[in-house]
N, C-alpha and C positions, 0 to 999 in steps of 0.2 A: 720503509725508509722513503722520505720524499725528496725529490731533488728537485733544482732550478736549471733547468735543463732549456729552456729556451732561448732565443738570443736572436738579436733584431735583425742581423745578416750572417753570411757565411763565414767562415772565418780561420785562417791557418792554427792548425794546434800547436799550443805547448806556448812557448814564451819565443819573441824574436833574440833574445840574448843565449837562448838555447841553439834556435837553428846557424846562430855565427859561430859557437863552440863545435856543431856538427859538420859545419864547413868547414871550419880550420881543419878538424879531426879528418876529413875528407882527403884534404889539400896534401896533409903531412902523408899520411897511408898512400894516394896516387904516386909521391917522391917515392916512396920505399920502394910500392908495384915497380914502379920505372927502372929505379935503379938495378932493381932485382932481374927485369927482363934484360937490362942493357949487362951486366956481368953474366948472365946465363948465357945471350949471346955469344960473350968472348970465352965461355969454358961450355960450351954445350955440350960436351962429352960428360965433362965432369959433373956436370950438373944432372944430367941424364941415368949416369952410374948411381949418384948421390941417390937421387930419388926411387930408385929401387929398393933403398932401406928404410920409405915410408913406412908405418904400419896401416893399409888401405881400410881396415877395419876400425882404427881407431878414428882415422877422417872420416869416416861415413858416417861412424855411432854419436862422432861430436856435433856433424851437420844435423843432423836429425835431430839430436836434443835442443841445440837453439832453434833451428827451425818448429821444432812444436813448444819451444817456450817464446816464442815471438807468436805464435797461434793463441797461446795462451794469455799472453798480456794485450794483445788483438781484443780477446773477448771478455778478459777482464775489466778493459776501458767501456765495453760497451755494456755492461754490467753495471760499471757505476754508473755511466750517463743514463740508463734505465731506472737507478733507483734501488739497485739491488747489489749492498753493498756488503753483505756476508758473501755472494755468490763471487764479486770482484775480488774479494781478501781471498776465499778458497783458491782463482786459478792465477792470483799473482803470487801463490806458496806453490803451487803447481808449477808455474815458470823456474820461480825459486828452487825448486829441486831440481830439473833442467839441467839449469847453472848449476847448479851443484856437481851435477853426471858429469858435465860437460870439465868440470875440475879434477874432477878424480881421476878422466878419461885421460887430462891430456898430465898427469902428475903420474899415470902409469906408464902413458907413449914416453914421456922424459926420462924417467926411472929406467924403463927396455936402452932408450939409445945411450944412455951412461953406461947401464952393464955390457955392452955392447962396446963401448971404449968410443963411442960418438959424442963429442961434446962441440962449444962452439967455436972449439979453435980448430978442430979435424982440416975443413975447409969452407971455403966462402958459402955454399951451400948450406950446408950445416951452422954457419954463421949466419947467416941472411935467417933462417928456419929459428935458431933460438932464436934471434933477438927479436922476428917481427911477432911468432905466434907468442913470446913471452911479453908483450906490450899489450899483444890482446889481451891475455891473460890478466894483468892489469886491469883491462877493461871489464874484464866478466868478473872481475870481484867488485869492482866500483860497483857494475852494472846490479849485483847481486845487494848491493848497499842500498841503492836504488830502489831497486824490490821490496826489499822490507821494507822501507819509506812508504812505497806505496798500499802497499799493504796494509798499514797501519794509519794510514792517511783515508783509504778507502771503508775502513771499519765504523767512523764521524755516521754520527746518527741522523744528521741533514747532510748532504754532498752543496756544497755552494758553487759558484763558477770558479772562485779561486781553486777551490779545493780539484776541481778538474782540469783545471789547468793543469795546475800540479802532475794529474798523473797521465796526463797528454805528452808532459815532458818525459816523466821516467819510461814512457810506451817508446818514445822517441830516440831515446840514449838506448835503451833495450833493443829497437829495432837498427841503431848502427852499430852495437855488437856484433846483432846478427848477421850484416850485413859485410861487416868485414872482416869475419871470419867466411862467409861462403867465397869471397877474394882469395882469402888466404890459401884455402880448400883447394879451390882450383889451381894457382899456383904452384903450392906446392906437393900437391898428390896428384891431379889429374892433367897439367900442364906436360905435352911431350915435344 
């Protein structure tokens, strides 16, 4: 597979109409973080208490799965920009299942705090917890929409610069999943 891989100067990935959908996405998530520290503040007992009914294993197993699926669209990108674009399609299905873990993980933590009588009215806690990791969630299925795009975009038997654009951006949307979920992580599991 040959590709067009060169280019006359350095040059920001992905599309500039992308990194203003990752600011906005930024902007909104910092309001939630904020709000979230500023009511923990005024119930910090309860918030305290709250978080003892994390399940710690299910935050760690989810951190890890995007964290090696952000590794792996990492090296998928550089796969395609090398030319080798069956190797790109393997570890952006590699990611892709990732994402996947990372669904089932947090469809089994949700499933434990319902049977467990925790839902999102219990308290602000548990409020703040569905609705921001459920937004993610949101995101890791877009995100996963994404991946298959890429994937399938990365299989093209020439790679053009469009076409790496392309997946400069799905690397990019993939890598603010990742990244606001480790927010999330530390909030609401490792935050005391």
């Amino acid at each position: 597979m040959q590709t067009n891989t060169a280019r006359a100067a350095p040059h920001i990935p992905g599309e500039e109409g992308l990194w203003v959908l990752v600011l906005g996405d930024m902007m909104v998530f910092s309001l939630f973080f904020l709000t979230f520290t500023y009511y923990r503040g005024q119930e910090a007992a309860l918030f305290a208490q709250s978080q003892k009914a994390m399940n710690q294993y299910c935050g760690i197993i989810n951190t890890v799965l995007l964290l090696t699926s952000s590794w792996f669209v990492a090296n998928a990108l550089n796969a395609a920009r090398a030319g080798m674009g069956a190797r790109a399609q393997r570890l952006f299905s590699l990611a892709g299942l990732c994402g996947l873990g990372f669904v089932l993980v947090k469809i089994f933590e949700y499933s434990g705090k319902f049977h467990a009588g925790i839902t999102i009215t219990t308290n602000d806690f548990f409020m703040f917890y569905f609705m921001f990791t459920g937004i993610h969630l949101v995101h890791v299925l877009i995100g996963l929409a994404v991946l298959s795009y890429a994937h399938r975009r990365a299989g093209r038997a020439v790679l053009q610069p469009a076409d790496l654009s392309a997946l400069e951006c799905c690397a990019i949307f993939w890598h603010l999943v990742d990244f606001l979920w480790i927010v999330l992580f530390a909030i609401f599991y490792l935050m005391k």
